[in-house]
C-alpha positions in Angstrom: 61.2 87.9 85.8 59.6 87.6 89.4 61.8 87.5 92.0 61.7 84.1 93.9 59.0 82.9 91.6 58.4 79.3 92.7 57.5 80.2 96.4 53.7 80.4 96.8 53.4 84.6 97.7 49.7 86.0 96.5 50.3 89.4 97.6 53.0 89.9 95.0 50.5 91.4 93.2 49.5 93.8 95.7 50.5 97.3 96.4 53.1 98.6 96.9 54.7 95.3 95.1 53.1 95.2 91.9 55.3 92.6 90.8 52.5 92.2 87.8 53.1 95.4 86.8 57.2 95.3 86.4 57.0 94.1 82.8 54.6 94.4 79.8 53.5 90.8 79.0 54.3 89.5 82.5 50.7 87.8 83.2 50.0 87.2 79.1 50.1 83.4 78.5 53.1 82.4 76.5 54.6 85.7 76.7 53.6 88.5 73.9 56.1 90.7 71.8 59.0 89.5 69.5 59.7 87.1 72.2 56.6 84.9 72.2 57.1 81.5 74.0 58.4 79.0 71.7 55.7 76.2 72.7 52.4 78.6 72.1 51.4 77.3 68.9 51.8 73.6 69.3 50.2 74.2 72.8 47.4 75.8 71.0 46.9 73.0 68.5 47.9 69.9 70.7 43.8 69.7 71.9 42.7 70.0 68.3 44.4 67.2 67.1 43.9 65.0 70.2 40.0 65.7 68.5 40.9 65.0 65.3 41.9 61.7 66.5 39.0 60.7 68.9 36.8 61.3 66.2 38.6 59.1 63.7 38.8 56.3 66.5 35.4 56.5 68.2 31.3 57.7 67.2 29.8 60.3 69.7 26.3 59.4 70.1 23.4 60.7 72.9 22.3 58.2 75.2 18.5 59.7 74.7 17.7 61.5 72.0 19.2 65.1 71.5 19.0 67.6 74.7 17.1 70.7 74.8 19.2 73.5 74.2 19.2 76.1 77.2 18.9 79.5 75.8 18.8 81.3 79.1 22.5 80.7 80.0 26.1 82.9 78.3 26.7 79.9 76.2 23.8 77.9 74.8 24.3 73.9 75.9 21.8 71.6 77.4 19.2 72.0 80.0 20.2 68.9 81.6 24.2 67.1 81.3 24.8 65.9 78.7 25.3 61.8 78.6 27.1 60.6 75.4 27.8 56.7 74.2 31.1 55.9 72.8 31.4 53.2 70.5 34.7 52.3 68.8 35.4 51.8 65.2 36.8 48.8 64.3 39.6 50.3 62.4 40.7 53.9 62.3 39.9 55.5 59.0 42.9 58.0 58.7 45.3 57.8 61.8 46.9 54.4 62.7 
């Protein structure tokens, strides 16, 4: 799509190039159109099941009682890092 593609070039992108600007879904992830990356959904639900089996094999616990949430940030989380224990079960429930 991009000529020479794998050598490091930022301005590329910057007038009068505009190599960003030669196709449509140049700078989508996976592509976009009829023509979507093959990969996209497996990519998209590889971390789910990673989860899925973390949560089978291991509990999640806080290390000191539950943090307060921070309401004054984009994304509520905790006021302070969050510090988790991870204790393994001793057999996995559903994946083996």
């Amino acid at each position: 799509m991009m000529p020479d593609s794998e050598r490091f070039f930022p301005d590329r992108f910057a007038p009068p190039d505009g190599e960003d600007r030669q196709h449509h879904y140049g700078l989508i992830d996976f592509g976009g159109g009829k023509h979507a990356h093959i990969g996209k959904n497996f990519a998209r639900m590889q971390p789910m099941a990673i989860r899925a089996v973390l949560l089978d094999r291991f509990d999640f616990l806080p290390c000191a009682g539950f943090p307060r949430p921070n309401y004054g940030s984009w994304v509520t989380g905790a006021e302070s890092p969050d510090r988790i224990r991870c204790r393994r079960h001793s057999e996995p429930s559903v994946f083996r």
